[in-house]
C-alpha positions as CSV (number, residue, x, y, z in Angstrom):
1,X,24.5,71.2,210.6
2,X,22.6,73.5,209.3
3,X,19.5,75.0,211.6
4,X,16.2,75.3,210.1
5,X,14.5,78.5,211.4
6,X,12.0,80.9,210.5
7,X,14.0,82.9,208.5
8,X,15.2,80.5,206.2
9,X,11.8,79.8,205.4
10,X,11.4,83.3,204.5
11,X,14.1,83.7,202.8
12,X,13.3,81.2,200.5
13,X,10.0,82.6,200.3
14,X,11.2,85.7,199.6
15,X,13.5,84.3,197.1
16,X,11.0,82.3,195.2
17,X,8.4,85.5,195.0
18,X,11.5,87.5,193.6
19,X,12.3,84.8,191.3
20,X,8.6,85.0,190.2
21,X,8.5,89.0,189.9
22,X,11.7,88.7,188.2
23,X,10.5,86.0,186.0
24,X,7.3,88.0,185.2
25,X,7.9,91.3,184.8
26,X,11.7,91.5,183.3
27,X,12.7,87.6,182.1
28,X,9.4,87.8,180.0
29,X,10.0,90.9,178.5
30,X,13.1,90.8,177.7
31,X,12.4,87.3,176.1
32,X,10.4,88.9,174.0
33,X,12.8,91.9,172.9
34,X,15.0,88.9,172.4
35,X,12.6,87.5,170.3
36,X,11.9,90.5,168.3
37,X,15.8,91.5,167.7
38,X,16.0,87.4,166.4
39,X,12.8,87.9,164.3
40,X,14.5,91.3,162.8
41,X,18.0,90.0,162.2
42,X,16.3,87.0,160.7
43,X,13.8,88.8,158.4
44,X,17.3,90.9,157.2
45,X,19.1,87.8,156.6
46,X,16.2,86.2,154.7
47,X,15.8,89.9,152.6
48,X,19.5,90.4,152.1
49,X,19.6,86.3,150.7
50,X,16.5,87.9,148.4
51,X,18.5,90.7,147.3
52,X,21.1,88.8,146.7
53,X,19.2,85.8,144.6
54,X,17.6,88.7,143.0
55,X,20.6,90.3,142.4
56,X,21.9,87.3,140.5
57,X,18.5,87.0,138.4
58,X,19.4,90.9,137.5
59,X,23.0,90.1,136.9
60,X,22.6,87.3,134.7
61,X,19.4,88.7,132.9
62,X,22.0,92.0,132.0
63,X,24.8,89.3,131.0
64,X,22.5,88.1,128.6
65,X,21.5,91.3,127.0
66,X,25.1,92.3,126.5
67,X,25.7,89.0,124.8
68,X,22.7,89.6,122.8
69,X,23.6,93.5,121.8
70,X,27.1,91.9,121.0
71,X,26.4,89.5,119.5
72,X,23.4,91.9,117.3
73,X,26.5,94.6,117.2
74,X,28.7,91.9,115.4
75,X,26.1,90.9,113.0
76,X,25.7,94.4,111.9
77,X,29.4,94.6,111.6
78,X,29.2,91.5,109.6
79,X,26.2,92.6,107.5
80,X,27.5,96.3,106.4
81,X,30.7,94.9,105.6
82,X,29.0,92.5,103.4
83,X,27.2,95.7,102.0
84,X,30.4,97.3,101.7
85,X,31.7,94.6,99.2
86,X,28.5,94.4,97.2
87,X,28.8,98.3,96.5
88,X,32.9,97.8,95.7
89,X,32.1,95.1,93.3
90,X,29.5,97.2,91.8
91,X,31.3,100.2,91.4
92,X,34.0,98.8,90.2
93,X,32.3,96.5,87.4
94,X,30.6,100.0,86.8
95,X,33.5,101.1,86.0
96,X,34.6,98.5,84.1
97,X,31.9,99.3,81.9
98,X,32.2,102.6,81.9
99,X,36.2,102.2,80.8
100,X,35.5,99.4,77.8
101,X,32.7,102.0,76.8
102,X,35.0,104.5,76.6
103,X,37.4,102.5,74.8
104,X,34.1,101.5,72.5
105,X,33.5,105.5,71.9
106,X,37.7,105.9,71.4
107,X,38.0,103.7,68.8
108,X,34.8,104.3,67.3
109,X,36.1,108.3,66.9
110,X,39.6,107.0,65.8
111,X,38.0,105.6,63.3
112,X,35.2,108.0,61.6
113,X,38.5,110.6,61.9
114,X,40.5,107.7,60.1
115,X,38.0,107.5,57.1
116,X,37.1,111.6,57.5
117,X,41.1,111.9,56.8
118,X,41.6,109.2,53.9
119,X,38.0,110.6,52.6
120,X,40.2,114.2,52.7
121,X,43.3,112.4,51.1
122,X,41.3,110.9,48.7
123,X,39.6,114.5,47.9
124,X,43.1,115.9,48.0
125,X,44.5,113.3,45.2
126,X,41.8,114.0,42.9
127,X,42.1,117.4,42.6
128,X,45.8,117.0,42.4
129,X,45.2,114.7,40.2
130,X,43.1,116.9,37.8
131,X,45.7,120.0,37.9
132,X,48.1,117.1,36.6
133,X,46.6,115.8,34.2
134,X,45.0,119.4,33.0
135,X,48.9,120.5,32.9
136,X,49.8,118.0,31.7
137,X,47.5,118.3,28.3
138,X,47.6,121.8,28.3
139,X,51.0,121.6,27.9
140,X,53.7,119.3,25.5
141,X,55.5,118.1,28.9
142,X,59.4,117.3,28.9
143,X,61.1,115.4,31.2
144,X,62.1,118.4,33.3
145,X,58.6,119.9,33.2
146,X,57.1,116.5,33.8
147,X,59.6,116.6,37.3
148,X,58.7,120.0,37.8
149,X,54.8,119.2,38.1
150,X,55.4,116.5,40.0
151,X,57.5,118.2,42.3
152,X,54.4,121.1,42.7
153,X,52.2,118.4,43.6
154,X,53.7,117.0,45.7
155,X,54.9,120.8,48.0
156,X,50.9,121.3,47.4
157,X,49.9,117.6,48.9
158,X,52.5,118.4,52.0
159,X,50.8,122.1,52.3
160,X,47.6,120.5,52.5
161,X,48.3,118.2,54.8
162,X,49.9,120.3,57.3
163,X,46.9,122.4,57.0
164,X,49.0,125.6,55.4
């Protein structure tokens, strides 16, 4: 079996105080650095899960502006091209106007010249009429001088008119 001697017992010994040194000056250190580096890889995980949650916040806050700003964007879109068709509808009913005025002024001018020329006419006739008539008793007409006259008349009444 085994022998119990004196330097078994010391052994032991010496084995237990190592244990103890060991246990003291390195096991609780290095506990400690153990300790630490969890504490450290922890404190990242818990910021990076931060920067991640706040990440989200950031992302979703900027998701919701650009839905805002799009959905502003399409409302302006909407708005000017509601502008757009008010401005058509009242150009163009301007010009409407404009066009039935200008058919107003037209036939207002066709007209006055209408009555300027028969006003002319008339004029014309009269006088013609006069030169007849004073031929006519200045003179004991025939037939062919009665033609004649009337011919002259009417060769003056087309000069006239032509502007000749």
């Amino acid at each position: 079996m085994v022998e119990l001697n004196g330097t078994l017992l010391i052994q032991i010994l010496n084995f237990i105080i190592l244990v103890a040194i060991l246990g003291h000056f390195a096991y609780k250190p290095m506990l400690k650095v153990l300790d630490a580096r969890k504490q450290r890889i922890q404190n990242d995980l818990d910021s990076a899960a931060a920067s991640k949650a706040d990440a989200a916040k950031l992302k979703d806050s900027y998701e919701e502006q650009l839905r805002n700003a799009q959905a502003k964007a399409q409302e302006i879109v909407t708005q000017a091209v509601k502008e757009a068709k008010v401005k058509a509808e009242e150009q163009i009913e301007a010009a409407h106007i404009a066009i039935e005025q200008e058919k107003e002024n037209a036939t207002k001018q066709i007209e006055r010249e209408r009555k300027d020329a028969l006003d002319d006419l008339k004029a014309q006739v009269a006088v013609l009429s006069c030169d007849i008539a004073a031929k006519i008793i200045s003179k004991n007409m025939t037939p062919e001088e009665n033609g004649r006259i009337i011919e002259d008349s009417i060769t003056k009444l087309g000069a006239v008119k032509s502007g000749k």
